[in-house]
C-alpha positions in Angstrom: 53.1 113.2 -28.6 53.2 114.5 -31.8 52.1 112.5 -35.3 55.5 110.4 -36.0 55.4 107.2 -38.7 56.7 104.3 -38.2 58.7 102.2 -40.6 57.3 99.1 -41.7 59.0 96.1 -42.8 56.4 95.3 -45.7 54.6 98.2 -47.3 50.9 98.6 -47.1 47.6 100.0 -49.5 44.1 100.5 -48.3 42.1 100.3 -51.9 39.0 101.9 -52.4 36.4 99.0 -53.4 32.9 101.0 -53.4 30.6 103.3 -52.0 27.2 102.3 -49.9 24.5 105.0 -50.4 22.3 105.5 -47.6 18.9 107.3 -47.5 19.3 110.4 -44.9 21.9 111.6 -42.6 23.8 109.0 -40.7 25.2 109.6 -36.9 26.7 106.8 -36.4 28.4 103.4 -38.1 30.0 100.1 -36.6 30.3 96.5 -37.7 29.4 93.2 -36.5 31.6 89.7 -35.7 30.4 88.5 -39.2 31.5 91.8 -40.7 27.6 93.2 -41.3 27.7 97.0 -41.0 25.4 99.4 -39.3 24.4 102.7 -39.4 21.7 104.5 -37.3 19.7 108.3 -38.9 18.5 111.2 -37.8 15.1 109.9 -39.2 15.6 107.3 -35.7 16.5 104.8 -38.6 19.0 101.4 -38.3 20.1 100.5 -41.3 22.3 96.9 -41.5 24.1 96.0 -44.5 26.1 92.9 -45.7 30.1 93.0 -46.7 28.6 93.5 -49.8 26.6 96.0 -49.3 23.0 94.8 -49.9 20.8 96.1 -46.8 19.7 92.6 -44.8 17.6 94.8 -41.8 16.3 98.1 -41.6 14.0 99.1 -39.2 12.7 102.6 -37.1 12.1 102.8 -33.5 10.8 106.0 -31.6 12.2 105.7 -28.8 15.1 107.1 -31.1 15.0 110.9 -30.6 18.4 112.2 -31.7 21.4 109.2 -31.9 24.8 110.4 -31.7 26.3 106.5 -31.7 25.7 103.0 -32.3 27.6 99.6 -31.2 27.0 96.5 -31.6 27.6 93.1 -29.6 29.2 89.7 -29.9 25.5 88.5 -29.3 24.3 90.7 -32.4 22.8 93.3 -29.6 22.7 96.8 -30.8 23.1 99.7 -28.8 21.7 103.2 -29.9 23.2 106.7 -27.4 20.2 109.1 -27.8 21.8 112.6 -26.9 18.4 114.3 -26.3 17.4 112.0 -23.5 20.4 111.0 -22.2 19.9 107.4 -22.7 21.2 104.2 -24.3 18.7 101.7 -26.3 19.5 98.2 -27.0 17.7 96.5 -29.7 18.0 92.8 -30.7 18.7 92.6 -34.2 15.0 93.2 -35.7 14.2 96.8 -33.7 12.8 95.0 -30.7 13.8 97.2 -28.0 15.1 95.0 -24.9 16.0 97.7 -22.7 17.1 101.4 -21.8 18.4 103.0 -19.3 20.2 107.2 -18.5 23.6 108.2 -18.3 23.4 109.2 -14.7 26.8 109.8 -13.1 26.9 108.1 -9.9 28.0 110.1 -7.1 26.2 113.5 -8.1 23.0 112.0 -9.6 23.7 114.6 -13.0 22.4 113.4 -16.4 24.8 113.3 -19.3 24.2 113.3 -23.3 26.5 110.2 -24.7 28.1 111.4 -27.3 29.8 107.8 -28.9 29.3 104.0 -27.7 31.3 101.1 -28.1 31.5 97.6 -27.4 34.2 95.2 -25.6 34.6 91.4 -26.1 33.1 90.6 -23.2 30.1 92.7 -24.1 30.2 95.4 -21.9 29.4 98.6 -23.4 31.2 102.2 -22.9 29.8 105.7 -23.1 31.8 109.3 -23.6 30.3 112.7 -23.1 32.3 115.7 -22.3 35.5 114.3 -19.6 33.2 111.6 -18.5 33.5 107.3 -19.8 31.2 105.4 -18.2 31.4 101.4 -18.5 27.9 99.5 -18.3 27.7 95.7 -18.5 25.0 94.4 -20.9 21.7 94.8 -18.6 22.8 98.6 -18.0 24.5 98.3 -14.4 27.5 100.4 -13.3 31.0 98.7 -13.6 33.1 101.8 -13.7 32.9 105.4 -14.0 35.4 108.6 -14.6 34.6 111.4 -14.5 37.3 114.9 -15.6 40.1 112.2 -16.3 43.3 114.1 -16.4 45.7 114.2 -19.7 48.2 117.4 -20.2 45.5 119.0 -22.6 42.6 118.5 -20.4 44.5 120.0 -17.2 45.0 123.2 -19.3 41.5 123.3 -20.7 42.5 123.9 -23.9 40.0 121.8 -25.6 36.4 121.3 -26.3 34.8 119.0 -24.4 32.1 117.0 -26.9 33.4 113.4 -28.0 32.9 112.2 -31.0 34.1 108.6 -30.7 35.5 106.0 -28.5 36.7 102.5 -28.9 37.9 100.2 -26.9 40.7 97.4 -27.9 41.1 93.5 -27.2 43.0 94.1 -24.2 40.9 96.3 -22.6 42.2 99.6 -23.3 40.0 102.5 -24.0 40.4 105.3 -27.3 38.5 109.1 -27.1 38.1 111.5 -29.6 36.5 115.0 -29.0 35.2 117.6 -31.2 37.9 120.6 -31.8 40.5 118.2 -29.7 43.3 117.5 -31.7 44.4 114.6 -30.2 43.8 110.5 -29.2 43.5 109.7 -25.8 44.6 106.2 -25.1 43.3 105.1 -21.5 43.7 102.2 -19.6 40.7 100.0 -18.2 40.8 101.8 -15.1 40.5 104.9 -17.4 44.0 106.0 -16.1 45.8 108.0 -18.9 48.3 106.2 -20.9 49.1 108.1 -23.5 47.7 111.2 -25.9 48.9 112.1 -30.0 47.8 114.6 -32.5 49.0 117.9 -33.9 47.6 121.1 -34.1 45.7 120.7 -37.3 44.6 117.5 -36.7 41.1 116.9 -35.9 39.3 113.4 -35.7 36.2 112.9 -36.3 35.4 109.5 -35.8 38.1 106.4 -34.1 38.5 102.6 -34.1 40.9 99.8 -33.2 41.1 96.4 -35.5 41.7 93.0 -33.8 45.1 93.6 -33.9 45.3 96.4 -31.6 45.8 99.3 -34.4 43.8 102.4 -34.2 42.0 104.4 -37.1 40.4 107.8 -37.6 38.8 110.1 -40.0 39.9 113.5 -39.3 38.3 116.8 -40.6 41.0 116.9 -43.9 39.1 113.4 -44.7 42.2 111.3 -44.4 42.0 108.1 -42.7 44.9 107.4 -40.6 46.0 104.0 -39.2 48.2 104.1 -35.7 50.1 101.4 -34.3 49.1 101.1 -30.3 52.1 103.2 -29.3 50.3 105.9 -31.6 52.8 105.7 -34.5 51.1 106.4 -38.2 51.5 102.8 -39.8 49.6 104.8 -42.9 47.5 107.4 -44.0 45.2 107.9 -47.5 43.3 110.8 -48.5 39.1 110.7 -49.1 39.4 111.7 -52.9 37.2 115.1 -53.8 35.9 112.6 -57.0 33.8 110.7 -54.1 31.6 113.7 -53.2 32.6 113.0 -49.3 31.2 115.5 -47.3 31.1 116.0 -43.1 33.2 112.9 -41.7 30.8 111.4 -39.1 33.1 108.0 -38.2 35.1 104.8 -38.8 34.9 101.5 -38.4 37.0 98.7 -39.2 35.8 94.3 -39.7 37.8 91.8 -39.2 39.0 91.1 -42.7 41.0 94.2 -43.1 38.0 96.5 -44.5 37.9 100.2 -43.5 34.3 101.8 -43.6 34.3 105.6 -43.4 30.6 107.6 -42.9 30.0 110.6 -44.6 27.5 112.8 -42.6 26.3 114.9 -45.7 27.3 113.1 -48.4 24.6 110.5 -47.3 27.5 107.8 -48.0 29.8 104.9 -46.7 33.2 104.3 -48.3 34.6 100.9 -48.8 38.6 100.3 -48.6 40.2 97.1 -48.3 44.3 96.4 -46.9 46.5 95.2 -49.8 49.9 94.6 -49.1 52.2 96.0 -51.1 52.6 99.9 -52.7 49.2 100.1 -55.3 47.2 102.7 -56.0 44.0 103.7 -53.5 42.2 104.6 -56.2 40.9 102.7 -59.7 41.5 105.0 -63.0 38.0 105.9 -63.1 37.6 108.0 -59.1 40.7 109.5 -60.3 39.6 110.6 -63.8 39.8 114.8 -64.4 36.4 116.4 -63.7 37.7 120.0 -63.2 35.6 120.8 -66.4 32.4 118.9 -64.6 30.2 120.5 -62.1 27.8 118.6 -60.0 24.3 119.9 -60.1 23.6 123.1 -58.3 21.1 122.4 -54.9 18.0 124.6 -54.9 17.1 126.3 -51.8 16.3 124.3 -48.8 12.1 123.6 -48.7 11.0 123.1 -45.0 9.0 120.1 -44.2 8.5 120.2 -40.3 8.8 122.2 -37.4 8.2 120.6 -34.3 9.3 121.0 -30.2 11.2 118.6 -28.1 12.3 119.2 -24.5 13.2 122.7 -25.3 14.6 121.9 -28.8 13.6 123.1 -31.8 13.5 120.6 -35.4 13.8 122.2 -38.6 13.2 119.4 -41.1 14.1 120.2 -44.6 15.3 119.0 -47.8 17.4 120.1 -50.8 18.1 119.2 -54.4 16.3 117.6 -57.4 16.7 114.0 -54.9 13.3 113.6 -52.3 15.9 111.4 -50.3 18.2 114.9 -49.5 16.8 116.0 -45.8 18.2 116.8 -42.7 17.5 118.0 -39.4 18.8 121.2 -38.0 18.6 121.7 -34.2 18.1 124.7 -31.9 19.2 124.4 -28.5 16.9 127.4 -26.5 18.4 126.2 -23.4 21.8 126.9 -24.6 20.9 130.2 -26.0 19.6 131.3 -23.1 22.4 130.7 -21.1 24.6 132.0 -23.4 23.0 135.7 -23.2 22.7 135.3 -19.2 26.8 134.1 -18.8 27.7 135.7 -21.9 28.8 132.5 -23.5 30.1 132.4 -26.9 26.4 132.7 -29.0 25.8 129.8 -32.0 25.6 132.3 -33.9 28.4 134.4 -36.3 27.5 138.0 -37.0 24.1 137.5 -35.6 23.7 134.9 -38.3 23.3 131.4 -37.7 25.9 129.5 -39.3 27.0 125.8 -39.8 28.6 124.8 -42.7 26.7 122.2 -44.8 25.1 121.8 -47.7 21.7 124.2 -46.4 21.0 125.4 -43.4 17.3 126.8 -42.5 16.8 129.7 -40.3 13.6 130.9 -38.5 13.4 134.7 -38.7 17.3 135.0 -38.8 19.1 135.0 -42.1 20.3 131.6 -44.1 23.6 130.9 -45.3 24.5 128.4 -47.5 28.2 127.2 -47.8 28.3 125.1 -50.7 32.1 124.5 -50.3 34.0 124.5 -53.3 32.8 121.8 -55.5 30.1 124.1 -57.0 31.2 126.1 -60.7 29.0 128.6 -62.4 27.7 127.0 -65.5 27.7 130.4 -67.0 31.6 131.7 -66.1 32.8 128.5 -64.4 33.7 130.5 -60.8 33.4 129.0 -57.9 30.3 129.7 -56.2 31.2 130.2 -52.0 28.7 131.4 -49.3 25.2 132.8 -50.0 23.1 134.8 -47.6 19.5 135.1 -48.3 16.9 136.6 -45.7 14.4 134.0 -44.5 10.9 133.5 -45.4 11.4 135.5 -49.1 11.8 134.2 -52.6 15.2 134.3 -53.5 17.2 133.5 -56.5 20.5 132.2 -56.6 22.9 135.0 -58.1 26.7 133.8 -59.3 29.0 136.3 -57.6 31.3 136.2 -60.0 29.1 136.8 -63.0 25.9 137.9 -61.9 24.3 135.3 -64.0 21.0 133.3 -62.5 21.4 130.2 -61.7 18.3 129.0 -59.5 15.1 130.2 -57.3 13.2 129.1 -55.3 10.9 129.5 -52.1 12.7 130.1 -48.7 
C-alpha cells in the first residue's frame, strides 16, 4: 500500500522541546514504563536518562562487542542484541548482566546477527535479522520462530535484507523495518503477514508503536512519520537542518505523547512533544536564518586503535576540535572474501571504500570524506562536497571551489 493520509477530526503538532547530547555514537534508543530513556554505544556503553534529560545510570559492560538494539522491560530489564556474537544480553538496571544467550534458529542450528529488539507487555522479547523474528520469553527460551516470512516485496526479492527496527504493539502485533526496504511490515503474532506500506523513496530507519496502537518512524529524509494501525499517515514533521541531525539511527515514543529520535552521527536525541491543535514544530530561535553561518570545519580523522575481532577489523578514530567525536569503522574480511570468490557486489566504490559520514579511515585504501552540505568555505562561501585524500600522508584540506586552505592535518 502506498503512503495515503488520513483525515483527522482534531488537528495535531509534535513541538520540538530540546536536544539530549550524548558522548559517542549511539545504536540503539528505547524508553521505559516511567518514561526514562535509553541508549546503548559503540564504546559497549548504556546510557539512561530522565524525561528531563539529566543522565540517572550509565554504565559499560564487555560483554558488549557491537550493539545494534536495545529494549527494555516492564520489570526495568534491559536487553542489549550484539550483532558480532549473535547474542542478546540482559542487564538489570545497574549493568549487572543476568543472562545471555545466541540467536540460533531452531530447526537448522544456523546462528543469526539481531539486528533490532523489542519488548511486549508481557515481557517477552523479539529479535529481527535478515527474514527471520524470533520471539524469546524473558529467561531466553523459544516461543516462536519465522523464518523467510512472505510479503509481496519479499517474494520478489527486491529488497535488502538487514532490519533496522521492530516493535511490537499492545495487541500483540509485530512492526519490521529493513535497510534499503521501503516499506513497514505489519505481522501478526503468529508472524503471518497483515499488511505492508511505503513508497519508493521512502526509507525507515528506525519504528515504534505508542500505547494507542499508532506507529512512528524516522526515515532517511529525517521526517518522522506517525501511521494509524491501518498504515494511514495521521502526520509527518521534518528534522530541521538548524539541529545538526545527522544518520537517523531510531525512534521511540513514552507514554505521555513524547517522540525521541537518535541521531547516529550527530551524537544527539531530539525531544518532540504532541500538542493538539495547528502550532509551529519549531520555536523562533531553531528556525532563525544561518545561511550566512558555517559550523566549524572537522580536521582529518586521527586514529586511536586498531584491533581484531572474530575476523573483524576496528578502526577507532576521532575528529574535530571535541575529544568526545569518535567512532568505530568496521571491516568485515569475511565478507570481502566472499565477495571476490561469488563475485558479490564489493563494499567498496571505485576501489575506494566509501560510507558517507562525517570521516571515514581507510587502511592502505584511499579516504573519503563526505561532509554533506552543511560545510561553506570561509574564504568563498562554496559548499565544500567529497574529499579524497590517500592514506597514511599529510594532507591539507583544499576548497574546490577556491583553492583556498582550509585545514591539515596527519592522516
Amino acid at each position: 500500500m502506498l503512503l495515503t493520509r488520513v483525515a483527522l477530526t482534531q488537528a495535531e503538532t509534535y513541538v520540538y522541546v530540546t536536544k539530549l547530547e550524548t558522548s559517542t555514537h549511539t545504536t540503539g534508543i528505547s524508553v521505559d514504563s516511567v518514561g526514562n530513556i535509553y541508549i546503548v554505544d559503540e564504546d559497549k556503553t548504556v546510557t539512561v536518562y530522565d524525561s528531563n534529560g539529566n543522565i540517572i545510570s550509565k554504565w559499560t559492560h564487555n560483554d558488549i562487542h557491537e550493539p545494534t538494539g536495545i529494549a527494555v522491560d516492564y520489570s526495568g530489564n534491559i536487553y542489549v542484541t550484539d550483532w558480532l556474537y549473535n547474542s542478546i544480553l540482559k542487564f538489570d538496571f545497574d549493568g549487572n548482566l543476568i543472562k545471555s544467550w545466541h540467536v540460533v534458529l531452531t530447526y537448522t542450528g544456523s546462528h543469526f546477527p539481531p539486528d533490532a529488539v523489542a519488548t511486549d507487555k508481557s515481557g517477552n522479547i523479539y529479535v529481527a535479522s535478515d527474514l527471520l523474528v524470533m520471539k524469546f520469553d524473558s529467561e531466553g527460551n523459544v516461543l516462536g520462530e519465522w523464518w523467510e516470512f512472505e510479503t509481496e516485496h519479499t517474494k520478489m526479492g527486491t529488497m535488502d535484507i538487514e532490519a533496522n527496527g521492530i516493535a511490537v504493539d499492545n495487541w500483540g502485533n509485530i512492526y519490521v523495518t529493513y535497510n534499503g526496504g521501503p516499506y513497514v511490515w505489519k505481522l501478526d503474532n503468529n508472524c503471518s503477514f497483515i499488511a505492508e506500506w511505503g513508497s519508493p523513496n521512502y526509507r525507515p530507519l528506525g519504528i515504534s508503536v505508542d500505547k494507542n496502537g499508532n506507529i512512528f518512524t524516522i526515515d532517511s529524509s529525517k521526517i518522522v512519520r506517525k501511521f494509524d494501525p491501518d498504515g494511514n499517515i495521521v502526520t509527518e514533521w521534518e528534522i530541521h537542518p538548524n539541529l545538526n541531525f545527522l544518520d537517523p539511527a531510531g525512534v521511540t515514543v513514552d507514554g505521555n505523547d513524547n517522540v525521541y529520535v537518535l541521531g547516529r552521527y550527530s551524537n544527539s536525541i531530539l525531544k518532540f512533544h504532541r500538542e493538539l491543535g495547528n502550532q509551529q514544530t519549531y520555536p523562533p530561535d531553531v528556525l532563525a536564518d544561518t545561511s550566512n553561518q558555517s559550523p566549524p570545519f572537522p580536521s582529518v580523522p586521527v586514529v586511536l586503535s586498531v584491533s581484531f575481532d572474530a575476523l573483524i577489523l576496528f578502526v577507532a578514530f576521532k575528529w574535530g576540535l571535541n575529544p568526545e567525536n569518535k567512532s568505530r569503522l568496521r571491516l568485515d574480511f569475511t565478507y570481502a572474501f566472499w565477495c571476490i570468490i561469488l563475485g558479490l557486489p564489493w563494499p567498496f566504490v571505485g576501489g575506494e571504500l566509501y560510507i558517507i559520514g562525517p570521516v571515514i579511515w581507510a587502511i592502505g585504501a584511499t579516504i573519503v570524506i563526505d561532509w554533506g552540505t552543511s560545510y561553506h568555505c570561509p574564504h568563498c562561501g562554496g559548499t565544500i562536497g567529497r574529499s579524497k585524500i590517500p592514506a597514511g600522508s599529510n594532507v591539507s584540506f583544499i576548497c574546490p571551489n577556491c583553492g583556498a586552505f582550509i585545514s591539515s592535518g596527519n592522516v
